[in-house]
C-alpha positions in Angstrom: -26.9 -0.3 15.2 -22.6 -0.5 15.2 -21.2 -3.4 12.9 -18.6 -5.1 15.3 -15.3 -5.9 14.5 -16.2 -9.5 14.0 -18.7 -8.7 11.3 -16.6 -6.5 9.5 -13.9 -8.9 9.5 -16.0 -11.7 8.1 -17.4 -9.0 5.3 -13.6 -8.3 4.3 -12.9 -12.0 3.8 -16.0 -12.3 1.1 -15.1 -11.7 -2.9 -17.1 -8.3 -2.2 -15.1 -7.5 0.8 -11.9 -7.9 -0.9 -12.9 -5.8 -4.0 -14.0 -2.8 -1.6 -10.7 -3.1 0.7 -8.5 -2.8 -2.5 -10.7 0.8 -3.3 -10.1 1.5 0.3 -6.6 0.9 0.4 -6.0 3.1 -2.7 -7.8 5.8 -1.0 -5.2 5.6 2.2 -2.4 5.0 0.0 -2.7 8.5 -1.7 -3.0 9.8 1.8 0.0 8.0 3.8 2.7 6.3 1.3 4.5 3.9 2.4 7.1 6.3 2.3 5.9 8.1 5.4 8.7 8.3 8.6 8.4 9.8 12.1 4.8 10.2 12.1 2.6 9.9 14.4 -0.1 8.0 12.9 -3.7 7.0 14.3 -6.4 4.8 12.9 -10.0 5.3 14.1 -13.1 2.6 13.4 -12.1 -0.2 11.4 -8.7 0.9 9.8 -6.0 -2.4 10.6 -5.8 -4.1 7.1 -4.5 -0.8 5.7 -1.9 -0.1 8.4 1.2 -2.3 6.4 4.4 -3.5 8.3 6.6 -1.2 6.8 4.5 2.1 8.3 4.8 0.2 11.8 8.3 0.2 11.4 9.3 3.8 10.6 6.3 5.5 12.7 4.2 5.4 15.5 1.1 3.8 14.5 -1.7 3.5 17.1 -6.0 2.2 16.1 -8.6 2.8 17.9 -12.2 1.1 17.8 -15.2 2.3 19.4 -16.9 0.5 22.9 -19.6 -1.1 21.1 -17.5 -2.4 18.0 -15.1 -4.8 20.3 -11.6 -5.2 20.0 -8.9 -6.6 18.1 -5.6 -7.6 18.5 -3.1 -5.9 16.4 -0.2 -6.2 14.9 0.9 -9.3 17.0 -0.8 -10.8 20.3 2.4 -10.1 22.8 2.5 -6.7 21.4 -0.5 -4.5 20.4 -1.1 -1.4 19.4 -4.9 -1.0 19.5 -7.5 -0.1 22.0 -11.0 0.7 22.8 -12.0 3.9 23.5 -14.7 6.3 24.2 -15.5 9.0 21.3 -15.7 12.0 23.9 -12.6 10.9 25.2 -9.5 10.1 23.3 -6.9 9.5 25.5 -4.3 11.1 23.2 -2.1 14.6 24.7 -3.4 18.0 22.6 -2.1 18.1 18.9 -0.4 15.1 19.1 -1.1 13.0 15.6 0.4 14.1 12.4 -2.3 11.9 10.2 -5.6 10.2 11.2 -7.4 7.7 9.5 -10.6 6.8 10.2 -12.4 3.6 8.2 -16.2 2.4 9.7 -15.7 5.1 12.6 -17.7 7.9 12.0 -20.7 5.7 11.7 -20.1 3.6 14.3 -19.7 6.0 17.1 -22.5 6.9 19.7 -21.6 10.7 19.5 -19.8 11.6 16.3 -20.1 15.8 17.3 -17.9 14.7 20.6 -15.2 12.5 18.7 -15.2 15.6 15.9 -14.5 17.8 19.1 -11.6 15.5 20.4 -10.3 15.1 16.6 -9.8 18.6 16.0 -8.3 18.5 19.8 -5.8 15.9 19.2 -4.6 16.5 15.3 -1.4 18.8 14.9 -1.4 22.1 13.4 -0.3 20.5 10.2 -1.8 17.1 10.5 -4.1 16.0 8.2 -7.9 13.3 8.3 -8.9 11.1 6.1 -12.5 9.7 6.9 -14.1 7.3 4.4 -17.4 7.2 5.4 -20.8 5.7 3.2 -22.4 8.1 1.2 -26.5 8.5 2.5 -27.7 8.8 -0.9 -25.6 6.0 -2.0 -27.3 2.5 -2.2 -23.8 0.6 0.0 -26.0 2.7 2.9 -29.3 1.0 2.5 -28.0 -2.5 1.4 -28.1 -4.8 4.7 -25.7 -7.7 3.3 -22.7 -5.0 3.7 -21.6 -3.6 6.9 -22.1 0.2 5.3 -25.9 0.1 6.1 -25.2 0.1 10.2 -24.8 3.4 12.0 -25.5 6.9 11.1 -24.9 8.3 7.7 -23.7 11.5 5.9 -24.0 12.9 2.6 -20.8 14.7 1.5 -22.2 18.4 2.2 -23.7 17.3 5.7 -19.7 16.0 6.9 -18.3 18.9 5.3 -20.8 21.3 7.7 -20.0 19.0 10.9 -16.9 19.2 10.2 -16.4 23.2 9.7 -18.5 23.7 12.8 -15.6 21.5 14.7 -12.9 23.6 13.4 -11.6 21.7 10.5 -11.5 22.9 7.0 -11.6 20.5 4.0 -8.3 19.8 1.5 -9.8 17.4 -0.8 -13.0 14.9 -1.6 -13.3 11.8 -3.5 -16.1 9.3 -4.4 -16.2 5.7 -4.8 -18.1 2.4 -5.2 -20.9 2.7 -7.9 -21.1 -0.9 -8.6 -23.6 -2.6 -7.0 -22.9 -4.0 -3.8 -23.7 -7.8 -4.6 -21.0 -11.2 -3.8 -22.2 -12.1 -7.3 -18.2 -13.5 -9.0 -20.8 -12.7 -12.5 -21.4 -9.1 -11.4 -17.7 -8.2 -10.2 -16.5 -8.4 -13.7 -18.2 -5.5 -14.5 -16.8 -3.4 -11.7 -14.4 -1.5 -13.8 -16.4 -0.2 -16.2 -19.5 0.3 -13.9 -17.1 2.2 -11.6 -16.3 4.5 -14.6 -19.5 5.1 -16.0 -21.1 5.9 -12.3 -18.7 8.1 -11.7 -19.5 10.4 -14.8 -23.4 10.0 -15.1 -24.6 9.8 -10.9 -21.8 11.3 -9.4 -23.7 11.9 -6.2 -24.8 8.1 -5.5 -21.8 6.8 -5.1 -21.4 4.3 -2.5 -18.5 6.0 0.2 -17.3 9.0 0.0 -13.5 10.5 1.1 -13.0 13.6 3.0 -9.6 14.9 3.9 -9.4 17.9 6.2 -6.4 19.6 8.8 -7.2 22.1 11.4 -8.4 25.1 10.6 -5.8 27.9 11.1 -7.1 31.3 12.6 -5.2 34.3 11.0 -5.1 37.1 13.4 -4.6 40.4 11.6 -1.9 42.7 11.9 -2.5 45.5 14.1 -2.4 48.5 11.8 0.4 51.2 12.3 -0.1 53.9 14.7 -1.0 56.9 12.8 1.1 60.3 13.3 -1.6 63.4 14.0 -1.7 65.8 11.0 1.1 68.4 11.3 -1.1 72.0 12.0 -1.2 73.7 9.4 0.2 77.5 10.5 2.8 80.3 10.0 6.0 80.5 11.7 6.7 83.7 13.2 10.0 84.6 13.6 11.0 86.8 16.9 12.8 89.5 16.8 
């Protein structure tokens, strides 16, 4: 089942909502400061609260949601940048984005191997993903009060496969959310330490997981040098 954009929106605006979207943001943050100029930059899934003014103003930003998620209108009704799209078809020219974010996509695709396909098809040669995606194992993916138990679900291994048999190598992985996924005001105080303390003793469960990756880059080898044929080895006879 896809969570629609109306859901997630409403989950975002609940004390839970807003503790997750602050880990989330500090995810993208590491992965596209605020610095970042001339870029082409594209949001997949749910990715909108974490695309800031100041990125719109010194790139190209672009986000994309899924046909069964809906739409939203983004950043302002008389001029938006979003749309809906098919996963096996992104309409996008060949290496065109320099970084790709994708937030509640992966899981709320029909096809994930097609929109893999199409990633790899439409990243640059030295662009870089970022998919935050909830961890199988982890108990966000089997807790129905937060959008994280809809769609289909990978453990950080099976993402890293799908994603090398789609041409993409990994650069870096991170894992976060090991506090209980409850609205509970009581329970957020512990967060912190919680946070910590999961993060050392069940590495593994944590609630989403971060995968960065780029294009994989074929090296062709050199072609070897052309050998000489061995000198003969014989004597010299002089005439006369």
């Amino acid at each position: 089942m896809t969570c629609t954009v109306k859901k997630l929106c409403d989950f975002y605006t609940t004390p839970l909502g807003e503790v997750v979207q602050v880990y989330i943001n500090d995810i993208i943050k590491k992965f596209i400061p605020e610095s970042t100029k001339n870029q082409f930059i594209l949001g997949m899934g749910y990715v909108t609260p974490y695309l800031t003014e100041k990125l719109t103003h010194t790139n190209t930003v672009l986000s994309f949601t899924f046909d069964k998620m809906g739409g939203i209108t983004w950043p302002h009704a008389a001029h938006s940048c979003t749309a809906i799209v098919n996963e096996g078809y992104v309409p996008l020219a060949n290496k065109s984005v320099d970084r790709l974010v994708i937030v509640h996509g992966l899981e709320s695709c029909q096809d994930s191997a097609q929109l893999l396909q199409e990633i790899n098809r439409i990243i640059a040669l030295d662009g870089e993903i970022l998919i935050v995606f909830p961890n199988r194992v982890g108990v966000w993916s089997h807790t129905s009060n937060t959008p994280f138990a809809h769609g289909k679900h990978y453990t950080m291994s099976q993402l890293n496969d799908a994603l090398s048999k789609n041409g993409l190598s990994i650069v870096s992985e991170e894992r976060f959310l090991y506090f209980p996924p409850t609205q509970s005001l009581y329970t957020q105080s512990f967060f912190a330490p919680v946070e910590m303390m999961g993060s050392y003793f069940l590495p593994y469960f944590s609630g989403l997981n971060a995968i960065t990756a780029k294009k994989r880059t074929i090296i062709t080898p050199s072609q070897p040098a052309p050998q000489r044929p061995a000198a003969k080895k014989g004597i010299l006879k002089a005439n006369g």
